[in-house]
N, C-alpha and C positions, 0 to 999 in steps of 0.2 A: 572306272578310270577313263577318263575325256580324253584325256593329252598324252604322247611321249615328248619325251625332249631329247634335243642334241643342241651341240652351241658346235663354234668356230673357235673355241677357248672359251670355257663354262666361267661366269663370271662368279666366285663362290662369296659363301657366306660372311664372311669376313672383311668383303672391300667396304671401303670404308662411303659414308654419304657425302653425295655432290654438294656444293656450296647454297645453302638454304632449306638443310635437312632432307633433303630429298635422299631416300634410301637406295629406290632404285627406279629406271624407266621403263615402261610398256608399249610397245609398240603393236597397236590394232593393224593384223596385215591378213585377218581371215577368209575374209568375205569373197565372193567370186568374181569380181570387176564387169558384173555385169553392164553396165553400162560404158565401160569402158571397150567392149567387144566392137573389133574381132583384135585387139593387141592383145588383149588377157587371153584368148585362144592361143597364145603362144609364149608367151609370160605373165606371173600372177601380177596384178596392180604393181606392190612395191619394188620390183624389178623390171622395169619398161624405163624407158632411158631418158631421164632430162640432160639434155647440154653430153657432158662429155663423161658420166655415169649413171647407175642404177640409180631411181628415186629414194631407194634405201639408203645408200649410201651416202646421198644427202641430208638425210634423218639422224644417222649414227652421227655424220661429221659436226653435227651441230649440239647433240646432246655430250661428245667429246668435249667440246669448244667449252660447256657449261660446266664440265670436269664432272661429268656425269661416270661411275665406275658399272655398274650394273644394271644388262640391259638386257629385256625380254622380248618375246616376240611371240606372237601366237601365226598360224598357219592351217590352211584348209586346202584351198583351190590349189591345182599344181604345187602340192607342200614337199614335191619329190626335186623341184628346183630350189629349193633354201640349203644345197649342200655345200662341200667345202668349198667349192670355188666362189660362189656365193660369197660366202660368209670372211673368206680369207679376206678380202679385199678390203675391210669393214674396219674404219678408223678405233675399235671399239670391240671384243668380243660381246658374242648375242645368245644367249640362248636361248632355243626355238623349240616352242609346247604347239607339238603337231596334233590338231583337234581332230576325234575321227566324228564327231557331228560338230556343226557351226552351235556354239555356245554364246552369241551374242556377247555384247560391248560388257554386260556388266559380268557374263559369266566368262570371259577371256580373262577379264582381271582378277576373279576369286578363283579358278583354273590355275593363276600364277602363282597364288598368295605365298606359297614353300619359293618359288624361288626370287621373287623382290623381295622379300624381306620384311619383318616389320618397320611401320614409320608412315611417312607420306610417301606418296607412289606419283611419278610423274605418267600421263597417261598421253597417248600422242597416236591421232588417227592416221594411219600407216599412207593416206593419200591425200595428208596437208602439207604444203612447204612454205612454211611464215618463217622470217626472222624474226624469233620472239629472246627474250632474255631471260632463259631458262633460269639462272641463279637469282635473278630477281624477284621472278613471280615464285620461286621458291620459299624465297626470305617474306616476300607477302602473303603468302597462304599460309605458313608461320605464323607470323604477327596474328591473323585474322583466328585462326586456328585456338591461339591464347585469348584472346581479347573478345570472340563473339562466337566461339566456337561454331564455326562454319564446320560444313562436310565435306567442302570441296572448295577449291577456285577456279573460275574458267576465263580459259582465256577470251577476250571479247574486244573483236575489231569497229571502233565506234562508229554509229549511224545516228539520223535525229532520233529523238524521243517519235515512239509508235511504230518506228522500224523496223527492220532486221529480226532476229529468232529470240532474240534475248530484249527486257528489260530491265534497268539498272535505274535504281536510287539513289539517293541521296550521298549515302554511307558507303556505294559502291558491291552493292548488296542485288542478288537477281532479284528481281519483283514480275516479271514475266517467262514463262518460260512453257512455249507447246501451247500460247493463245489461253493457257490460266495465268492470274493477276494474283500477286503477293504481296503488293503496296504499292506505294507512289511511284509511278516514273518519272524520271527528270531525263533518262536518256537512253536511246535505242545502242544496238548493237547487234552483232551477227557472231557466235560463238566459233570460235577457228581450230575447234576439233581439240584442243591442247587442254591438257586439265594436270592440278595437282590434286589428289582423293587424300582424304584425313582416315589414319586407322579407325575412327568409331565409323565412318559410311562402308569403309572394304569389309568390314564383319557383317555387313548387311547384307550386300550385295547377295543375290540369286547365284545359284550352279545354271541359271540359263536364262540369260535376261539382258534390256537393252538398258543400261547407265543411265541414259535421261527417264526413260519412263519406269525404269523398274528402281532407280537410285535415285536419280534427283528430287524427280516431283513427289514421290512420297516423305522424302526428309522437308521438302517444304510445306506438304500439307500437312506437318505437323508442327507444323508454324517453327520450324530452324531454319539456319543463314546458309545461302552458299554465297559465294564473294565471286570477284571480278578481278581482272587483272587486263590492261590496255594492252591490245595486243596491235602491232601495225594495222593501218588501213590495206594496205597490198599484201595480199597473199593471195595462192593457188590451192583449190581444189582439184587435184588430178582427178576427177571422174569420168570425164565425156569427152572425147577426141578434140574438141573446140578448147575447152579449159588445159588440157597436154596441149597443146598445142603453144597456148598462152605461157604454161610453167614456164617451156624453152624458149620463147620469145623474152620472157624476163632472165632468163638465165645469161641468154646475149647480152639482154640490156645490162646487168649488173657487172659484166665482163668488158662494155664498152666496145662493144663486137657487131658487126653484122651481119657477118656468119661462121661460121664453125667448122672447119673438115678436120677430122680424129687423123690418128697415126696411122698409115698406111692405105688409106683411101685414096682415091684416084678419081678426077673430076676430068672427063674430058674436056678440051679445050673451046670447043663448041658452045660450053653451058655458064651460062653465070649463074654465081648462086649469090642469094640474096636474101636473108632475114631467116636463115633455115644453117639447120646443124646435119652434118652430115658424120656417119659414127666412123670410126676405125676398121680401115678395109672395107668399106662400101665402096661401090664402081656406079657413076653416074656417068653415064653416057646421054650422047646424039648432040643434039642443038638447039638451042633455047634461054630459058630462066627460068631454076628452082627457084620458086616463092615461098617463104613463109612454110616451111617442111621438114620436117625431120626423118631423115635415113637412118634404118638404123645400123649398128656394127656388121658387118659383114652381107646386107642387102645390096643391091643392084636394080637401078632403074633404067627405063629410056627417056628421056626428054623429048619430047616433039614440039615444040613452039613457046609453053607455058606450064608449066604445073605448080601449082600453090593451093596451101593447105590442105596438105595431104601428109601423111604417114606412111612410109615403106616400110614393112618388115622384112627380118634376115628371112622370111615362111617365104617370100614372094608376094605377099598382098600389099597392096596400097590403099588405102583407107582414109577417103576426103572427109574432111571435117562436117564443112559447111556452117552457115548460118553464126561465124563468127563475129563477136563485136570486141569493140576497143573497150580495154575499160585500163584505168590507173598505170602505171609503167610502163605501157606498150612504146615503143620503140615508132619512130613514124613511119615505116610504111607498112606496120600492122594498122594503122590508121589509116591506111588509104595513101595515104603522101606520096610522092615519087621519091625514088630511089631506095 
Protein backbone atom coordinates (compact mmCIF):
# COMPACT_ATOMS: atom_id res chain seq x y z
CA UNK A 1 0.00 0.00 0.00
CA UNK A 2 1.91 3.40 -1.52
CA UNK A 3 -0.71 5.97 -0.58
CA UNK A 4 -3.58 7.04 2.10
CA UNK A 5 -6.02 9.28 1.07
CA UNK A 6 -8.15 12.13 2.50
CA UNK A 7 -9.98 14.86 0.26
CA UNK A 8 -11.60 18.29 1.45
CA UNK A 9 -14.95 16.65 0.24
CA UNK A 10 -13.88 13.14 -1.49
CA UNK A 11 -15.04 13.54 -5.00
CA UNK A 12 -16.94 9.91 -5.35
CA UNK A 13 -17.50 7.60 -7.94
CA UNK A 14 -20.37 8.61 -9.52
CA UNK A 15 -19.58 12.48 -10.66
CA UNK A 16 -20.06 12.58 -13.67
CA UNK A 17 -17.06 13.62 -16.73
CA UNK A 18 -15.92 16.97 -17.53
CA UNK A 19 -16.66 18.32 -21.06
CA UNK A 20 -14.42 16.07 -23.50
CA UNK A 21 -14.67 12.69 -21.65
CA UNK A 22 -12.47 13.48 -19.22
CA UNK A 23 -13.28 11.27 -16.20
CA UNK A 24 -11.23 12.85 -13.80
CA UNK A 25 -7.92 15.23 -13.08
CA UNK A 26 -4.47 14.49 -11.43
CA UNK A 27 -2.61 16.67 -10.11
CA UNK A 28 1.42 15.95 -9.80
CA UNK A 29 2.18 17.73 -6.35
CA UNK A 30 4.77 14.96 -4.86
CA UNK A 31 8.20 15.85 -5.48
CA UNK A 32 10.29 17.84 -2.84
CA UNK A 33 10.58 21.44 -4.61
CA UNK A 34 14.01 21.11 -4.58
CA UNK A 35 14.84 23.56 -6.56
CA UNK A 36 12.53 25.70 -5.56
CA UNK A 37 14.39 25.93 -1.88
CA UNK A 38 14.54 27.53 0.82
CA UNK A 39 10.18 28.39 0.08
CA UNK A 40 9.55 24.67 -0.11
CA UNK A 41 11.55 24.52 3.51
CA UNK A 42 8.32 26.06 4.56
CA UNK A 43 5.80 25.15 2.10
CA UNK A 44 5.38 22.14 -0.30
CA UNK A 45 5.73 23.61 -4.34
CA UNK A 46 1.79 23.68 -4.87
CA UNK A 47 1.04 25.80 -1.77
CA UNK A 48 3.69 28.89 -2.18
CA UNK A 49 1.80 31.87 -3.18
CA UNK A 50 1.14 33.39 -6.58
CA UNK A 51 -0.62 36.91 -6.63
CA UNK A 52 -3.27 36.79 -4.06
CA UNK A 53 -3.44 32.70 -3.46
CA UNK A 54 -1.89 29.19 -3.18
CA UNK A 55 -0.58 27.94 -6.59
CA UNK A 56 -2.90 25.15 -5.96
CA UNK A 57 -5.65 27.04 -5.95
CA UNK A 58 -4.89 28.29 -9.22
CA UNK A 59 -4.81 24.61 -10.55
CA UNK A 60 -8.31 23.68 -9.10
CA UNK A 61 -9.85 27.14 -10.29
CA UNK A 62 -9.05 26.29 -13.66
CA UNK A 63 -9.87 22.59 -13.94
CA UNK A 64 -13.38 24.05 -12.19
CA UNK A 65 -13.76 26.62 -15.02
CA UNK A 66 -13.45 23.26 -17.57
CA UNK A 67 -16.33 21.77 -15.29
CA UNK A 68 -13.91 19.30 -14.30
CA UNK A 69 -15.82 17.12 -11.17
CA UNK A 70 -13.15 14.79 -9.87
CA UNK A 71 -9.85 15.67 -8.81
CA UNK A 72 -6.75 14.03 -7.33
CA UNK A 73 -3.77 14.82 -6.03
CA UNK A 74 -0.76 12.83 -4.92
CA UNK A 75 1.65 14.23 -1.93
CA UNK A 76 4.99 13.53 -0.34
CA UNK A 77 7.11 16.56 0.84
CA UNK A 78 5.38 18.48 3.86
CA UNK A 79 2.10 16.08 2.98
CA UNK A 80 1.03 17.07 6.71
CA UNK A 81 0.17 20.76 5.16
CA UNK A 82 -2.56 19.39 2.47
CA UNK A 83 -5.27 19.55 5.37
CA UNK A 84 -8.35 21.07 5.92
CA UNK A 85 -7.59 24.41 5.58
CA UNK A 86 -5.65 23.71 2.74
CA UNK A 87 -8.13 21.95 0.95
CA UNK A 88 -11.30 24.08 2.11
CA UNK A 89 -10.44 26.92 0.20
CA UNK A 90 -10.36 24.84 -3.06
CA UNK A 91 -12.93 25.86 -5.87
CA UNK A 92 -13.26 22.18 -6.26
CA UNK A 93 -13.03 19.06 -3.65
CA UNK A 94 -9.45 17.12 -4.03
CA UNK A 95 -8.61 13.96 -2.89
CA UNK A 96 -5.14 13.64 -1.66
CA UNK A 97 -3.12 9.95 -1.97
CA UNK A 98 -0.26 10.77 0.58
CA UNK A 99 2.79 8.73 -0.93
CA UNK A 100 4.96 7.10 1.95
CA UNK A 101 7.84 6.71 -0.91
CA UNK A 102 7.98 9.26 -4.12
CA UNK A 103 6.36 6.89 -6.83
CA UNK A 104 7.20 8.90 -9.69
CA UNK A 105 4.92 10.73 -12.48
CA UNK A 106 3.92 7.49 -13.98
CA UNK A 107 3.42 5.57 -10.59
CA UNK A 108 1.32 8.64 -8.92
CA UNK A 109 -1.08 8.11 -11.77
CA UNK A 110 -1.55 4.11 -11.38
CA UNK A 111 -1.36 4.87 -7.39
CA UNK A 112 -4.72 6.90 -8.41
CA UNK A 113 -6.29 4.49 -10.90
CA UNK A 114 -9.42 3.36 -7.86
CA UNK A 115 -9.98 6.98 -7.38
CA UNK A 116 -10.09 8.88 -11.07
CA UNK A 117 -12.02 6.49 -12.47
CA UNK A 118 -11.98 4.77 -15.60
CA UNK A 119 -11.80 6.71 -18.95
CA UNK A 120 -9.17 9.49 -19.86
CA UNK A 121 -7.49 11.02 -16.94
CA UNK A 122 -6.45 14.64 -17.24
CA UNK A 123 -2.82 14.71 -15.91
CA UNK A 124 -1.48 18.37 -14.64
CA UNK A 125 2.15 19.07 -13.23
CA UNK A 126 1.29 20.51 -9.83
CA UNK A 127 4.11 23.57 -10.76
CA UNK A 128 2.71 24.57 -14.33
CA UNK A 129 0.28 27.52 -14.62
CA UNK A 130 -0.88 27.76 -18.46
CA UNK A 131 -4.20 29.00 -19.60
CA UNK A 132 -4.95 25.89 -21.54
CA UNK A 133 -8.51 24.93 -22.66
CA UNK A 134 -8.92 22.03 -20.74
CA UNK A 135 -12.42 20.96 -22.53
CA UNK A 136 -10.86 21.38 -25.75
CA UNK A 137 -7.78 19.34 -25.65
CA UNK A 138 -10.30 16.95 -24.08
CA UNK A 139 -12.61 16.69 -26.97
CA UNK A 140 -9.18 16.37 -29.12
CA UNK A 141 -7.58 13.71 -27.37
CA UNK A 142 -11.04 12.11 -27.92
CA UNK A 143 -11.16 12.38 -31.56
CA UNK A 144 -7.35 11.36 -31.70
CA UNK A 145 -8.13 8.53 -29.30
CA UNK A 146 -10.90 7.22 -32.02
CA UNK A 147 -9.31 7.85 -35.16
CA UNK A 148 -5.32 7.03 -34.46
CA UNK A 149 -5.57 5.53 -31.31
CA UNK A 150 -3.02 7.53 -29.55
CA UNK A 151 -1.95 6.93 -25.68
CA UNK A 152 -1.89 10.08 -24.76
CA UNK A 153 -2.08 14.00 -25.73
CA UNK A 154 0.23 16.46 -24.64
CA UNK A 155 -0.01 19.61 -24.26
CA UNK A 156 2.78 21.52 -26.42
CA UNK A 157 3.60 25.38 -26.34
CA UNK A 158 4.98 26.00 -30.09
CA UNK A 159 8.66 26.65 -30.92
CA UNK A 160 10.44 26.35 -34.48
CA UNK A 161 11.05 22.91 -35.82
CA UNK A 162 14.31 21.43 -34.00
CA UNK A 163 13.35 23.20 -30.83
CA UNK A 164 12.13 22.87 -27.50
CA UNK A 165 11.44 19.11 -25.76
CA UNK A 166 9.01 17.83 -28.14
CA UNK A 167 8.80 17.23 -31.90
CA UNK A 168 5.55 17.41 -33.78
CA UNK A 169 4.42 16.31 -37.47
CA UNK A 170 2.59 16.65 -39.87
CA UNK A 171 -0.69 15.08 -38.37
CA UNK A 172 0.07 16.76 -35.19
CA UNK A 173 1.57 13.64 -33.89
CA UNK A 174 5.14 13.63 -31.41
CA UNK A 175 7.92 12.59 -33.60
CA UNK A 176 10.49 13.67 -30.91
CA UNK A 177 10.50 13.27 -27.70
CA UNK A 178 13.96 12.95 -24.98
CA UNK A 179 16.27 13.57 -28.33
CA UNK A 180 14.72 10.01 -30.06
CA UNK A 181 13.07 10.66 -33.57
CA UNK A 182 9.74 9.09 -34.49
CA UNK A 183 9.26 10.72 -37.95
CA UNK A 184 9.20 13.84 -39.74
CA UNK A 185 9.20 17.05 -37.98
CA UNK A 186 7.58 20.04 -39.53
CA UNK A 187 7.55 21.76 -35.87
CA UNK A 188 9.24 22.21 -32.60
CA UNK A 189 7.57 22.61 -29.29
CA UNK A 190 8.17 22.49 -25.47
CA UNK A 191 5.61 20.17 -23.57
CA UNK A 192 3.68 22.33 -20.71
CA UNK A 193 3.51 19.48 -18.19
CA UNK A 194 -0.45 19.07 -19.07
CA UNK A 195 -1.52 15.81 -20.54
CA UNK A 196 -4.80 13.71 -21.22
CA UNK A 197 -3.64 9.68 -20.75
CA UNK A 198 -5.97 7.10 -22.86
CA UNK A 199 -7.24 3.96 -20.53
CA UNK A 200 -4.91 1.43 -22.81
CA UNK A 201 -1.53 3.60 -21.60
CA UNK A 202 -2.95 3.96 -17.67
CA UNK A 203 -2.99 -0.05 -17.67
CA UNK A 204 0.61 0.17 -18.60
CA UNK A 205 1.94 2.45 -16.47
CA UNK A 206 4.66 1.19 -13.65
CA UNK A 207 3.76 1.02 -9.73
CA UNK A 208 7.10 3.33 -9.93
CA UNK A 209 8.05 5.06 -12.75
CA UNK A 210 8.60 8.47 -14.72
CA UNK A 211 5.40 9.00 -17.72
CA UNK A 212 7.78 10.11 -20.35
CA UNK A 213 10.37 7.45 -19.94
CA UNK A 214 8.51 4.71 -18.46
CA UNK A 215 5.11 5.58 -20.51
CA UNK A 216 5.56 7.49 -23.42
CA UNK A 217 8.67 6.46 -25.24
CA UNK A 218 8.00 2.92 -24.80
CA UNK A 219 4.43 3.27 -26.55
CA UNK A 220 6.33 5.04 -29.17
CA UNK A 221 8.97 2.59 -29.65
CA UNK A 222 6.42 0.51 -30.61
CA UNK A 223 5.70 2.46 -33.19
CA UNK A 224 2.06 4.01 -31.55
CA UNK A 225 0.83 7.86 -31.77
CA UNK A 226 0.74 10.18 -28.93
CA UNK A 227 -0.90 13.51 -30.19
CA UNK A 228 -0.43 17.14 -29.50
CA UNK A 229 -2.54 19.74 -28.50
CA UNK A 230 -1.44 23.85 -28.90
CA UNK A 231 -1.02 24.84 -25.75
CA UNK A 232 -0.29 29.12 -25.24
CA UNK A 233 3.19 30.34 -26.00
CA UNK A 234 3.08 31.97 -22.16
CA UNK A 235 3.19 29.91 -19.51
CA UNK A 236 5.19 29.49 -15.96
CA UNK A 237 7.09 26.83 -14.55
CA UNK A 238 7.07 27.55 -10.85
CA UNK A 239 10.45 25.65 -10.17
CA UNK A 240 13.30 28.21 -9.35
CA UNK A 241 12.79 31.40 -7.40
CA UNK A 242 13.40 33.52 -10.94
CA UNK A 243 10.43 31.53 -12.76
CA UNK A 244 8.04 32.24 -9.06
CA UNK A 245 8.93 35.19 -9.32
CA UNK A 246 7.88 35.71 -13.17
CA UNK A 247 4.42 33.47 -12.33
CA UNK A 248 3.43 36.68 -10.01
CA UNK A 249 4.82 39.22 -12.38
CA UNK A 250 2.25 37.70 -14.97
CA UNK A 251 -0.38 37.46 -12.38
CA UNK A 252 -0.14 41.56 -12.06
CA UNK A 253 0.06 41.72 -15.53
CA UNK A 254 -3.13 39.68 -16.34
CA UNK A 255 -4.86 41.76 -13.32
CA UNK A 256 -3.59 45.01 -15.11
CA UNK A 257 -1.88 45.86 -11.78
CA UNK A 258 1.27 46.95 -10.73
CA UNK A 259 1.38 45.89 -7.55
CA UNK A 260 -0.64 43.94 -5.21
CA UNK A 261 -1.16 44.44 -1.09
CA UNK A 262 -3.66 41.44 0.24
CA UNK A 263 -6.13 42.32 3.13
CA UNK A 264 -4.76 43.41 6.06
CA UNK A 265 -1.20 44.37 5.20
CA UNK A 266 0.39 47.44 6.07
CA UNK A 267 3.03 49.24 3.86
CA UNK A 268 4.58 51.90 5.57
CA UNK A 269 4.41 55.12 4.03
CA UNK A 270 8.12 55.52 3.60
CA UNK A 271 8.09 52.58 0.90
CA UNK A 272 6.82 52.40 -2.68
CA UNK A 273 6.08 49.16 -3.89
CA UNK A 274 6.35 48.54 -7.42
CA UNK A 275 5.90 45.25 -9.64
CA UNK A 276 5.68 43.16 -6.36
CA UNK A 277 2.48 41.52 -4.51
CA UNK A 278 2.64 41.82 -1.04
CA UNK A 279 0.19 39.01 0.90
CA UNK A 280 -2.33 39.60 3.62
CA UNK A 281 -1.05 40.92 6.79
CA UNK A 282 2.42 41.44 5.91
CA UNK A 283 4.19 44.61 7.44
CA UNK A 284 6.68 46.24 5.21
CA UNK A 285 8.38 48.63 6.74
CA UNK A 286 11.47 51.73 6.66
CA UNK A 287 12.03 53.53 3.41
CA UNK A 288 12.64 52.95 -0.06
CA UNK A 289 11.24 50.68 -3.11
CA UNK A 290 9.98 47.10 -3.03
CA UNK A 291 10.86 45.90 -6.61
CA UNK A 292 9.63 43.08 -8.36
CA UNK A 293 8.88 40.98 -4.84
CA UNK A 294 6.70 39.13 -3.35
CA UNK A 295 5.81 39.10 0.56
CA UNK A 296 4.24 36.54 1.70
CA UNK A 297 0.83 36.48 4.13
CA UNK A 298 1.84 37.32 7.29
CA UNK A 299 5.78 38.10 6.71
CA UNK A 300 7.47 41.40 7.74
CA UNK A 301 10.39 42.97 6.04
CA UNK A 302 12.76 46.27 6.29
CA UNK A 303 13.27 48.31 3.32
CA UNK A 304 16.49 50.21 3.36
CA UNK A 305 16.90 52.03 0.06
CA UNK A 306 16.06 49.19 -2.72
CA UNK A 307 15.04 45.54 -2.51
CA UNK A 308 13.95 43.81 -5.69
CA UNK A 309 13.53 40.28 -6.52
CA UNK A 310 13.46 38.77 -3.64
CA UNK A 311 11.07 36.60 -1.77
CA UNK A 312 10.06 37.14 2.01
CA UNK A 313 8.63 34.30 3.75
CA UNK A 314 5.97 34.22 6.80
CA UNK A 315 9.72 31.94 8.33
CA UNK A 316 11.54 35.26 8.12
CA UNK A 317 13.85 34.53 5.20
CA UNK A 318 14.25 36.38 2.20
CA UNK A 319 15.35 34.66 -0.70
CA UNK A 320 16.83 36.80 -3.84
CA UNK A 321 16.26 35.31 -7.02
CA UNK A 322 18.90 36.67 -9.10
CA UNK A 323 19.92 36.29 -12.65
CA UNK A 324 16.45 36.92 -14.04
CA UNK A 325 15.44 37.64 -17.53
CA UNK A 326 12.49 38.97 -19.39
CA UNK A 327 10.73 36.64 -21.32
CA UNK A 328 6.88 36.87 -23.13
CA UNK A 329 4.27 38.90 -20.72
CA UNK A 330 6.48 40.46 -18.43
CA UNK A 331 5.10 43.83 -17.47
CA UNK A 332 7.81 46.67 -18.24
CA UNK A 333 9.73 47.25 -15.46
CA UNK A 334 10.47 43.42 -15.17
CA UNK A 335 12.18 44.42 -18.40
CA UNK A 336 14.14 46.89 -17.06
CA UNK A 337 11.97 49.98 -18.04
CA UNK A 338 11.37 52.78 -15.58
CA UNK A 339 8.52 52.73 -13.44
Amino acid sequence: MHAGASSGGVATATSSAAPGGISGAMILAAGFGTRLRPLTDERPKPLVWIGDRPLLAHLVERLARAGVQRVVMNTFHRAEDFGGAALSALALPVTVLREVEILGTAGGVANAAEALGAGNVLVWNGDILVDLDVATLGATHAAAVRDKKVGATLGVAPRARGTGTVGVGAGGEVVRLRGERFGEEVAGGDFVGVQVIAPELRRRLPAQGCLVGDGYLPWLREGRALSTFAAPAAWDDVGTLGTYLHANARWLGGRGEDAFVGEGAVVEAGVSVIGSVVGAGARVRGSGVLRGCVVWPGAEVVVEGELSGAVVTAGGVTAPAGGLKATEGAPAWWRGASG
